[in-house]
Phi, psi and omega in degrees: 000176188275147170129311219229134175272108199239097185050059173076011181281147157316149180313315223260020148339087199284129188318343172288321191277338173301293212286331196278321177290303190269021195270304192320331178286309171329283163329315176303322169305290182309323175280345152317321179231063186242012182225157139351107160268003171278141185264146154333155205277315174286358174277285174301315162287348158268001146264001135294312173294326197275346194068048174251127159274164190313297180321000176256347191217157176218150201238141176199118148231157219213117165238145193292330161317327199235162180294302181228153195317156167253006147191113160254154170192094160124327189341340208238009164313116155270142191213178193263145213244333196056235173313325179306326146278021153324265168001295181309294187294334184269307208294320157326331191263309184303323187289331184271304181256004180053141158010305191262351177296143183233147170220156212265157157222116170273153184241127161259210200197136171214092208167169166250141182244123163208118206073008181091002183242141189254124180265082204140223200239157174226097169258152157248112201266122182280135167257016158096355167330075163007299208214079218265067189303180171297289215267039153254355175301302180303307183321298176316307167293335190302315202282351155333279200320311212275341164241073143098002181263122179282295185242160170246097200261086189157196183272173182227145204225122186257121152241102192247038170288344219267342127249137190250087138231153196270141154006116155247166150282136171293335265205308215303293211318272217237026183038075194201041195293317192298014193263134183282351155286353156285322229306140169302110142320122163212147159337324175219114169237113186273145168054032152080009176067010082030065131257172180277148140235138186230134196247142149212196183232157192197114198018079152051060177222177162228122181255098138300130173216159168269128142248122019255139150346141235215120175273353194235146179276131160287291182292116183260125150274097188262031194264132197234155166299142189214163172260180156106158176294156176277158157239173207290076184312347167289342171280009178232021157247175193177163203240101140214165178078349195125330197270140147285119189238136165251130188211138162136219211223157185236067186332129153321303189297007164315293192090237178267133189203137190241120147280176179214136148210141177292052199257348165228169184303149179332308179308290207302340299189269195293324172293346180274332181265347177303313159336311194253358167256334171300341177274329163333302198278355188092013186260171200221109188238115170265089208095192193260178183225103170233158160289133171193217181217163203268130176316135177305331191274349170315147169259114169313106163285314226189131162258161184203116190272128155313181121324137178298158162315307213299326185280334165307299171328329196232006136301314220270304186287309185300355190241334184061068164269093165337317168262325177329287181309325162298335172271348159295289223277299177310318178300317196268332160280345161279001203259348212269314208233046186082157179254135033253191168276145193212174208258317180307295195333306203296303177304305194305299163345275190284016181257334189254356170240036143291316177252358157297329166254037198057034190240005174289149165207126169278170340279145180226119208229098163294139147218330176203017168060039180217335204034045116299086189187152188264342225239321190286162215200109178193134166305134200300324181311333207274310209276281186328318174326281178023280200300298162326271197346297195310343173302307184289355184275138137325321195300304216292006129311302176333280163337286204304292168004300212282322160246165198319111185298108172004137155073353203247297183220183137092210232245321190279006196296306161290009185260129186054049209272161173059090145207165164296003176282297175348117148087359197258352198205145168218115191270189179213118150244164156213158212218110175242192171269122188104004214210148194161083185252170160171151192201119205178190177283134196254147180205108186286183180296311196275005177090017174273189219192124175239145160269142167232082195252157186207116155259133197216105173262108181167132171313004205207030202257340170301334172256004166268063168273313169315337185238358165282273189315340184271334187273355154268344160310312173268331155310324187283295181301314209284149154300167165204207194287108167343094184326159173263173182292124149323132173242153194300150191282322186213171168331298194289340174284348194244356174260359172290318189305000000 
């Protein structure tokens, strides 16, 4: 209104320009109470058996049939979100850069090439690729080869300048570093930041190796043959000095077992596996693999294109890959404010195109778009608008894609499997300690189309799975508003009826 000032606007702020900012935030307050507030009788008793109180959790179902919502309760609760925010950031991703958008990772060349031998540096300059795999990593060195460099006598040089953030511990979330969902976001990240550790048994022995080999040994193996079912060798590893030490005991029935870990810094990460796959191909590396910055004098070999957003999207959601996402969300604040990407860029990139399409509803607490996190924040009313919104998009084939069908795959594979649900709702969940959410699509007996959001903030919230499957189960059963009729396109189609 006039008078007040917000992150520099002028005194002389015009009540037009309040209403284009603050009405959507209103709006958002006033529909809250615009629906039912009692939850379904199978809801509500089944979060009496988990010992959730009502006041923990907050409901938005949404039938798309209709003007207003068909049920809230709690809806306007801010509560930490997990995974679910996920949902913000890749449609905010979908939307900005479309479907077909790529991001690059270059290799340049700073050296004389003769003969297939490279005299000098191969740098690889990182572009923020999600999902650089083992084997789109390989795709990469291959076409290195094919144009025409065998050996390298110098250096091969990682430039992850293209983000600027600082060092985190892997540890700091959740004293959980080897988990491959702590993995560091960088501009060139190979696997996910990924190596194996792979184990077996072999004449009454236990065998470990790290892939790919390691030039310094990292892994003490203290693991011995034991009978009895196997059990979960990530509880018999642990980090110290630097080292992954295994201790306890090892089943036959394990059998052969491949792990993912989150076990070195990014650089160290990608040099380890370009060693081993280059060495894979037949390439000859005469020197080292360092971090650095690419030279004015360097050339271009070779661009090499992501994945379209739309299959990032939709890795991102269905496996709810943590850094895929953090790094979307790190991507779209260097495209919204300049290179490099930074965790301020990322939030401002989604607040502002929050409010480009009217979908801000305050209060909304950002921090890296993964909801890995204690700190973000968003209302179910919020998430639901979202959801709604995306029906109504070109994106929302996409969208709709990314996530997991019930029962069927993905993160979703075991929830409501063998039911009448099964293959019927596509979800989002996220899952902290306190946390237990989820959000997505619905699809009813009669072919109607529901948003279904349910957020569960509460120490005993690990035990609200039961009552999350009965509010989709009454999103799927309950009536609502009477679909409307298709109506005929042309003539001949209304002399047919």
């Amino acid at each position: 209104m006039p008078g007040v000032e917000e992150r520099g606007r002028p005194a002389c702020f015009t009540v037009v320009a309040w209403a284009r900012f603050a009405l959507p935030k209103l709006l958002c307050g006033l529909l809250t109470f615009s629906a039912h507030a009692e939850l379904p009788q199978t809801v509500a008793q089944a979060l009496r058996q988990a010992g959730i109180p009502e006041s923990s959790v907050a409901i938005e179902v949404d039938d798309l049939d209709a003007a207003r919502p068909l049920l809230q309760h709690g809806s306007e609760r801010s509560l930490n979100p997990a995974s679910l925010m996920k949902l913000v950031t890749t449609l905010a991703v979908l939307d900005y850069f479309g479907p077909a958008h790529t991001f690059t990772t270059h290799v340049l060349l700073d050296g004389a090439l003769r003969d297939g031998i490279l005299d000098g540096r191969l740098i690889l300059r990182g572009g923020g690729d999600p999902a650089l795999t083992l084997e789109r990593f390989w795709l990469l060195l291959r076409e290195i080869r094919a144009r025409g460099v065998r050996e390298i006598h110098g250096e091969v040089v990682l430039d992850d300048g293209d983000y600027q953030i600082d060092p985190a511990d892997p540890a700091a979330f959740d004293a959980a570093p080897l988990r491959p969902y702590n993995a560091q976001p960088a501009a060139l990240l190979v696997n996910f930041n990924s190596v194996t550790l792979r184990l077996g048994r072999d004449a009454g022995a236990v065998h470990a190796a790290i892939d790919p080999p390691l030039d310094a040994p990292l892994l003490v193996n203290g693991l011995s043959p034991r009978d009895g079912p196997c059990m979960d060798v990530r509880e018999q590893m642990r980090l110290e000095a630097g080292k992954l030490i295994l201790d306890g005991g090892y089943a036959e029935s394990c059998g052969d077992r491949a792990i993912a870990l989150n076990l070195l810094a990014p650089a160290a990460t990608t040099a380890a596996w370009f060693r081993q796959l280059w060495g894979e191909q037949g390439g000859k590396l005469v020197g080292n693999v360092v971090s650095g910055t690419t030279p004015v004098t360097a050339r271009p070999l070779l661009a090499f294109e992501s994945q379209p957003v739309a299959l990032l999207v939709r890795d991102t959601n269905k496996f709810s890959n943590n850094v895929m996402a953090r790094m979307l969300f790190l991507n779209l604040g260097a495209a919204r404010f300049g290179a490099p990407a930074t965790w301020d860029k990322g939030v401002r990139a989604v607040r502002s195109w929050l409010v480009e399409r009217d979908l801000l509803c305050e209060p909304l607490e950002l921090e890296n778009g993964a909801g890995l996190s204690r700190s973000e924040r968003i209302t179910a009313h919020a998430l639901s608008r979202l959801l709604r919104w995306a029906t109504r998009q070109p994106l929302w084939f996409d969208f709709a894609a990314s996530l997991p069908a019930v029962g069927q795959e993905g993160t979703q594979r075991h929830r409501l499997r063998d039911t009448a649900t099964t293959g019927r709702a596509w979800l989002k969940s996220g899952s902290l300690k306190g946390a237990r959410n989820l959000a997505g699509y619905v699809l009813t007996a009669n072919g109607g189309r529901r948003v279904v959001v349910f957020l569960i903030n509460h120490e005993r919230a690990e035990a609200g799975s039961r009552a999350q499957d009965a509010l989709l189960e009454w999103a799927a059963e309950t009536q609502g508003a009477p679909r409307p009729k298709a109506q005929p396109e042309n003539a001949d189609e209304k002399n047919m009826q």
